[in-house]
C-alpha angles and dihedrals in degrees: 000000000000129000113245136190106236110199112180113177143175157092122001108266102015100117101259094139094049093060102040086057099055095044087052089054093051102043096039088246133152114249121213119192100202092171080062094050082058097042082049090056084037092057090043080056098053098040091051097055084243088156119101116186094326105325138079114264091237089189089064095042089046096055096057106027090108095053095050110101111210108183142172121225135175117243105222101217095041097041083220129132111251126194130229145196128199082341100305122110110236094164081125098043095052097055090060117106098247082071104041086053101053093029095095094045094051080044094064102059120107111227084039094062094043091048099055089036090057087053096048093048091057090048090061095047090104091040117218091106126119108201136181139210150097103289102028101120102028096047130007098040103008072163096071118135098215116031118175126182117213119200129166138171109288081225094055091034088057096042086052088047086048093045099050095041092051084046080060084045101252116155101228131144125219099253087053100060095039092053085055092048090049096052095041092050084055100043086048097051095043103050123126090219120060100333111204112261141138120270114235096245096048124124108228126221131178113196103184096122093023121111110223096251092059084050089050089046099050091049091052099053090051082059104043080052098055099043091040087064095056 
């Protein structure tokens, strides 16, 4: 069976990582988080003190983004992908809400994006990688074999987000939250660099009444299909 690119992009919260885990597990794949490697430069951004009155100093950010090491490793007992930065695992630190607020607005600049792009694009040199994000199939591999759309109510996508971060015990309430997936979605979709946006030839999938096992199932048949037909 063939090796294939898996891009699966789409909106913040609506279960794209889920289900490119799981795809990665069944088919012995690599998965790579690039919404992680964002939320990484996002945290380096918060713990340097690189905001100025409301936005990013982009000077300062500038001047280090090449030196900053964002990595996947394996956790041995989960079994789950973590993500670190400079060597530390900050898989934890990235999925709080600081983040999640200022993760758009650090996503939208420029050399950012073209940095991290570069990287990803060396991961999938080899193939055999699922990744998820906002510009996978657009941008970093438009070559992709199999490219899939995910899209969800911004209500259900905020009562999954409220529900997983209370499950990390963050206090959050559900306004709150949908505020944040509103503005990212429109951060996302306005952005000069890489807007989010489906590719032509990507499948779509809305999985706002869908249960994550008819999502799983439904990526893995699209799969099955594409590599069947190497």
């Amino acid at each position: 069976m063939k090796k294939i690119i898996v891009a699966i992009d789409g909106f913040s919260s609506c279960g794209k990582s889920t289900m490119a885990k799981n795809l990665a597990r069944t088919a012995g794949y690599t998965y790579i988080d690039s919404g992680a490697m964002y939320r990484a430069v996002t945290l380096y951004v918060l713990r340097n003190d690189l905001l100025r009155e409301g936005a990013v100093d982009g000077e300062r950010l500038r001047a280090v983004i090449d030196r900053l090491e964002i990595s996947f490793r394996l956790h041995p007992d989960t079994g789950h992908t973590e993500t670190y930065l400079n060597g530390e695992n900050v898989e934890t630190a990235i999925r709080q809400m600081e983040v999640a607020t200022w993760v758009s607005q650090v996503a939208a600049i420029g050399f950012v994006r073209r940095a991290l792009v570069a990287v990803q694009q060396a991961m999938g040199q080899a193939k055999g990688i699922v990744m998820d994000g906002r510009d996978i199939g657009t941008v970093v591999f438009p070559e992709a074999e199999l490219k899939v759309f995910v899209t969800a109510s911004a209500e259900v996508r905020a009562q999954r987000r409220v529900d997983e971060l209370r499950a990390r015990g963050q206090a959050v309430s559900f306004e709150e939250v949908l505020a944040n997936v509103q503005q990212r979605d429109h951060i996302d979709m306005t952005r000069r660099d890489s807007p989010l946006r489906k590719a032509n030839d990507a499948l779509e999938l809305d999985n706002t009444r869908l249960t994550v096992s008819e999502q799983q199932g439904w990526l893995l048949e699209q799969f099955r299909r594409v590599t069947d037909e190497g």
